[in-house]
N, C-alpha and C positions, 0 to 999 in steps of 0.2 A: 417509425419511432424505435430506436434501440432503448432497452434494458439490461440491468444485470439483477442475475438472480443468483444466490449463490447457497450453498449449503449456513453459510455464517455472515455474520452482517458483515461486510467489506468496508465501510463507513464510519466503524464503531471501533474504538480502542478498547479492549477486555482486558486493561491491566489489572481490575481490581478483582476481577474474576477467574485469573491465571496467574496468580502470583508469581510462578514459578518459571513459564513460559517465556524462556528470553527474547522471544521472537514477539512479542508484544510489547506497544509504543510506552513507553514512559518518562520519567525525567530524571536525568542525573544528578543527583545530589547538587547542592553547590557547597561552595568553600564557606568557611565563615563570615561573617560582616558581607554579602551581596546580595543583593535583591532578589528575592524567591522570585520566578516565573509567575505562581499563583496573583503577581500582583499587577500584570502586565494588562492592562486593557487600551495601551494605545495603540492605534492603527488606521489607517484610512475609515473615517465616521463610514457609516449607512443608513443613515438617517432617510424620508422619504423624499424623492426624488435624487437620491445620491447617485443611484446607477438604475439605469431601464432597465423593468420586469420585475425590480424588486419594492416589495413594500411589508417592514417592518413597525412592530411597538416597540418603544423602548421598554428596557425591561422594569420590572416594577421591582422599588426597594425591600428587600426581606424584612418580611414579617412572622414572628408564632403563632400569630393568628391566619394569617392567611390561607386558605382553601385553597387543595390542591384540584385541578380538572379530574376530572373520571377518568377513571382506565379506559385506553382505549381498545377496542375490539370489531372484529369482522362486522360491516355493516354499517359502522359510523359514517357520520359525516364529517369531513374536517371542509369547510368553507365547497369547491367544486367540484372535490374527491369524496367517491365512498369507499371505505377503504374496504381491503378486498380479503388479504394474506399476510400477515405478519412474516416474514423476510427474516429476523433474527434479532437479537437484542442486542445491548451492551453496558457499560459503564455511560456512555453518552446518552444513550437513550432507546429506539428504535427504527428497525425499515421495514415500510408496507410494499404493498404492492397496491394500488389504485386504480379505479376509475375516474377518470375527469367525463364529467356527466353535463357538462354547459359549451357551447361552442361545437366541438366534435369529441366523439369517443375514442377516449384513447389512454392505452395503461403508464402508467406513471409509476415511478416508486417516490418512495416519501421518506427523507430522514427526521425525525420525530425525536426534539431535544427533551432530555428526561426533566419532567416538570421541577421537579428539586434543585434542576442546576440552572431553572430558567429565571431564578431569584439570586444567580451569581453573578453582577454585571461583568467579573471578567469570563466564565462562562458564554455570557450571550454574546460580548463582544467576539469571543472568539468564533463563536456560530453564526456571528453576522460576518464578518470577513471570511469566513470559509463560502458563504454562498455569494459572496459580492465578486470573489475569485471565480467561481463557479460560471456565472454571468459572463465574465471577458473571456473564459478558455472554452472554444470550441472547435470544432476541426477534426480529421482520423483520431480513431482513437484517443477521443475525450469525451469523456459525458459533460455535459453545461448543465448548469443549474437556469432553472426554468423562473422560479420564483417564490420568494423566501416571503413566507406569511404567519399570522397568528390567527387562530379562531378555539373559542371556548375555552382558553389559556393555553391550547398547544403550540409551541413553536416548531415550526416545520418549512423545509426546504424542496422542492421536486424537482426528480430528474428524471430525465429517461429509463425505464424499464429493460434491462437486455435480460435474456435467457440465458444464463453463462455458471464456471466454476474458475475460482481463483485459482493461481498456478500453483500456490500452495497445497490446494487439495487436490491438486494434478499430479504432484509430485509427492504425494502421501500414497497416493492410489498405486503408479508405478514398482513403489517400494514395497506396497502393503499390497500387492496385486488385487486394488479394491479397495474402496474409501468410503466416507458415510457419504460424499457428496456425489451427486450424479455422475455417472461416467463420463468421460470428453474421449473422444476418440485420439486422442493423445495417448490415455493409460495403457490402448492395443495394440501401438504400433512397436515393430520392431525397430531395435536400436538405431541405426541407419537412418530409417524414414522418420523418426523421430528428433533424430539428432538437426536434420536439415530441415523440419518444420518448426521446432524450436527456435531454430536460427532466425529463418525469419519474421516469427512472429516476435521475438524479443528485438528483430531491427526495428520494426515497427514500434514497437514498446519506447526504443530510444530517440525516434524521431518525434514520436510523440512528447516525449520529455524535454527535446529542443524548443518545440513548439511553445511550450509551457516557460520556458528558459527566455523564447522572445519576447513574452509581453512582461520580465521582469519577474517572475515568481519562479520564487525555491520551492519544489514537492518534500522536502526533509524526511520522507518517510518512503522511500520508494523499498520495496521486496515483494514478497511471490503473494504476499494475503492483498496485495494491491493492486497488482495485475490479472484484470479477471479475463478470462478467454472461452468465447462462446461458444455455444452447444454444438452449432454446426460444424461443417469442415470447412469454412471461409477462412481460416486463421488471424478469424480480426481478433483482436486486443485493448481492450480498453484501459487506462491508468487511470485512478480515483483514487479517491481521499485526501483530499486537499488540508483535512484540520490541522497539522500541523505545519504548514505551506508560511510562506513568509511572502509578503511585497514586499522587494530587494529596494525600491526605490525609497520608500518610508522609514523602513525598518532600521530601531537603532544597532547603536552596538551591543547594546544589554541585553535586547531582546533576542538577537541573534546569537546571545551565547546562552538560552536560555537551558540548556542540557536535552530540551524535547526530543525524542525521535526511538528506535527500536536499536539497543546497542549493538544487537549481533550484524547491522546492516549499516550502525554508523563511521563514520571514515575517525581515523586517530584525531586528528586533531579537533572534530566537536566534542572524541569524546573526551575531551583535555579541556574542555571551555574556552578554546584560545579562539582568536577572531581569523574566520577562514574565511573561504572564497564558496560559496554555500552552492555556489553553479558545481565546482568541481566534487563537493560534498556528496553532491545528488550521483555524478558521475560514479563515484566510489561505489555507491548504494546499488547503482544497476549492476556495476563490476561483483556484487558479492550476489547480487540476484542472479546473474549468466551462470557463475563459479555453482551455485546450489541447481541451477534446472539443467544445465549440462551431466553434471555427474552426480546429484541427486545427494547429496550431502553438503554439508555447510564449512566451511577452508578452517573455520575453529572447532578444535575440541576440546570442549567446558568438560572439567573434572567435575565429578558427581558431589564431590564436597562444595563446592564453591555456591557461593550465597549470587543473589541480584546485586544486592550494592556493592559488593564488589567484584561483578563480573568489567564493567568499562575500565579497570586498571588493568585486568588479566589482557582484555583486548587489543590493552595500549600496548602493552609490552610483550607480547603475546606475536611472533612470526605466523602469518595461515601458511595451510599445506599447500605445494604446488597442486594445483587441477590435474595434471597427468601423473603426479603420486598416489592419490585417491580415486585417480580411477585413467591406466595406463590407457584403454581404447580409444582415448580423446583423443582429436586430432592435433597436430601442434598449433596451428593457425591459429586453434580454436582458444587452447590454453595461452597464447600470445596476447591476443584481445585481453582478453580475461585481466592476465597480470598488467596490461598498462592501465585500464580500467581502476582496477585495486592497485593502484602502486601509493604505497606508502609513502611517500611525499607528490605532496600535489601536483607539482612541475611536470612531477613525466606523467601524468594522466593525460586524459586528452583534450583540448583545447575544448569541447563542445559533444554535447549529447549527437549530431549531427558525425563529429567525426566518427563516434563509435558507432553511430548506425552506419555509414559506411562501410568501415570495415567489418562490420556484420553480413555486409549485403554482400561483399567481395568475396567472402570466404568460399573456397572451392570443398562442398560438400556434395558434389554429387558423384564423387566415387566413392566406392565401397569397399575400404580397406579391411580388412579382415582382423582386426583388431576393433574394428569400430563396433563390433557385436555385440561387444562385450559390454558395452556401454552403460551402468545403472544395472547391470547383472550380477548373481553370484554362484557359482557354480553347487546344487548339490552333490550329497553323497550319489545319489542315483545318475547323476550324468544328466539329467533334466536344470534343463536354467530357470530360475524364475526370483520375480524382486523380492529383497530379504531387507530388514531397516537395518540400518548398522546402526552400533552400539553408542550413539550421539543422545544424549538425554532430550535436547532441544529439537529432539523428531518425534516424541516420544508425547 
């Protein structure tokens, strides 16, 4: 049984908790006269017996009277789980870590919908199609969702347990030589060995995302707080967090231009609300994830005065830096990828999360060019190298 365990909940959107934090999922304003997102509950039902393993309540109408469940805490019971370790919180709610105590022992995490938004039917509808998604994606590098339940008013989803750090707090640690979240033996390696285990753990990352791509679903939210990468040196990689994910097959046009997603990772034209090809979207997404865990900075640089609501205009019209600008020791191959990836119109991207793992997999990284050392580096006064943040607010 895999898990993830991470320093922060990987699961949970923190917008209301990071306001400032553009690397946090939110929703784009819309134009006047359009239908808010807030009002969106349609989507494939999951009702009982809609999809095997899962079995839901519907949610119950808001009430001022209505009694909220007990906080939860170490030692509860929720239905075949005791829960074990609070995992992290968020604006959504929270992740345990569990025992499942019936049939066989085995640890579990549990995403734990915050009982206040379990009296929001588009709330729960969205947390039921995030676990009904959960359910059909399995394979390398996915977690499945096991089965979406209610007990004592909690609503709660489980999945597999891994022992892991987002590549987020992989790539804070590099910079910050040391992060609040567990070491990955990623933070110690030299540029080099680094460069070419990142390669291929984010081919991985991409083929995983085709896979995702086949059964019909957009992840709209793919970056490094979503990519979580386990403790060991196996260089497996997992892709999670589906809540903002879409069935391509159902989904209308309104919903799909709903503004949802993390602007500093969305592609121009969602963040324009105009109706796009949401496969190539996702593609984009990985393109600006490779651009940040390669050379450890993000291709835009938000001036210090610039607000949230209006950072997706800045974006739109806003050129990123080339990858070997911001950091010369890249190889070109590397920086190649990267730009069709992110190419600011859709056409020359690439066909398929599939091709871009390809040419991930192709990439000749096992020479050691002498430039390549440099990698995520900055030179001190002393002549000693070691990682420095650069001066980017959104690392900060």
């Amino acid at each position: 049984m895999r898990a993830v365990r991470t320093g922060t909940p990987q699961c949970l959107s923190r917008t209301s908790e990071h306001p400032w934090d553009f690397t946090s999922a939110t929703t784009i304003p819309r134009r006047s006269g359009t239908p808010g997102a807030e009002e969106d509950t349609a989507g494939p039902a999951m009702g009982r017996g809609a999809c095997p393993g899962l079995v839901a309540e519907p949610a119950r109408p808001s009430s001022s009277r209505m009694t909220l469940p007990r906080p939860l805490a170490a030692g509860h019971r929720l239905g075949p789980y005791r829960l074990l370790e609070r995992l992290g919180q968020g604006a959504q709610g929270e992740v345990w870590k569990a025992l499942r105590l019936d049939r066989r022992a085995e640890f579990v995490a549990l995403k734990v919908l915050k009982s206040a938004l379990a009296s929001n039917p588009a709330r729960m509808a969205q947390f039921r199609r995030e676990a009904e998604r959960g359910v059909r994606l399995d394979g390398p590098s996915l977690l499945p969702v096991y089965e979406l339940s209610t007990c004592d008013g909690h609503h709660f989803m489980a999945m597999p347990y891994v022992e892991g750090t987002s590549l987020r707090e992989v790539i804070k640690s590099r910079l910050r030589d040391g992060g609040r979240a567990p070491r990955h033996f990623l933070t110690s390696l030299e540029e080099p060995d680094y460069l070419r285990a990142m390669t291929r753990i984010l081919a991985k990352a991409a083929r995983a995302l085709g896979r995702v791509h086949d059964h019909r679903i957009a992840h709209r939210d793919i970056k490094p707080a979503n990519l979580l990468l386990v403790h060991d040196r196996s260089e497996e990689v997992y892709l999670c967090d589906f809540g903002l994910g879409r069935d391509l097959e159902v989904a209308t046009a309104e919903q799909m231009r709903d503004g949802a997603g993390t602007p500093m990772y969305m592609a121009p034209e969602r963040l324009l609300r105009a109706l796009a090809d949401e496969i190539k979207c996702d593609i984009y997404s990985m393109g600006v994830t490779l651009f940040e865990a390669f050379t450890l900075q993000r291709p835009f640089q938000v001036p210090g005065h610039l607000t949230s609501s209006s950072l997706p205009a800045f974006l739109v019209r806003t050129e990123p830096r080339r990858p070997r600008a911001v950091c010369p020791g890249l190889p070109p191959e590397h920086e190649a990828v990267i730009l069709k990836a992110m190419a600011r119109n859709p056409s020359r991207r690439y066909e398929s999360a599939y091709q871009l793992a390809a040419d991930l997999e192709r990439l000749d990284v096992s020479r050691e060019a002498p430039a390549a050392r440099a990698i995520g580096k900055r030179q001190v006064a002393s002549g000693q190298s070691r990682p420095v943040a650069p001066k980017d607010r959104c690392l900060t």
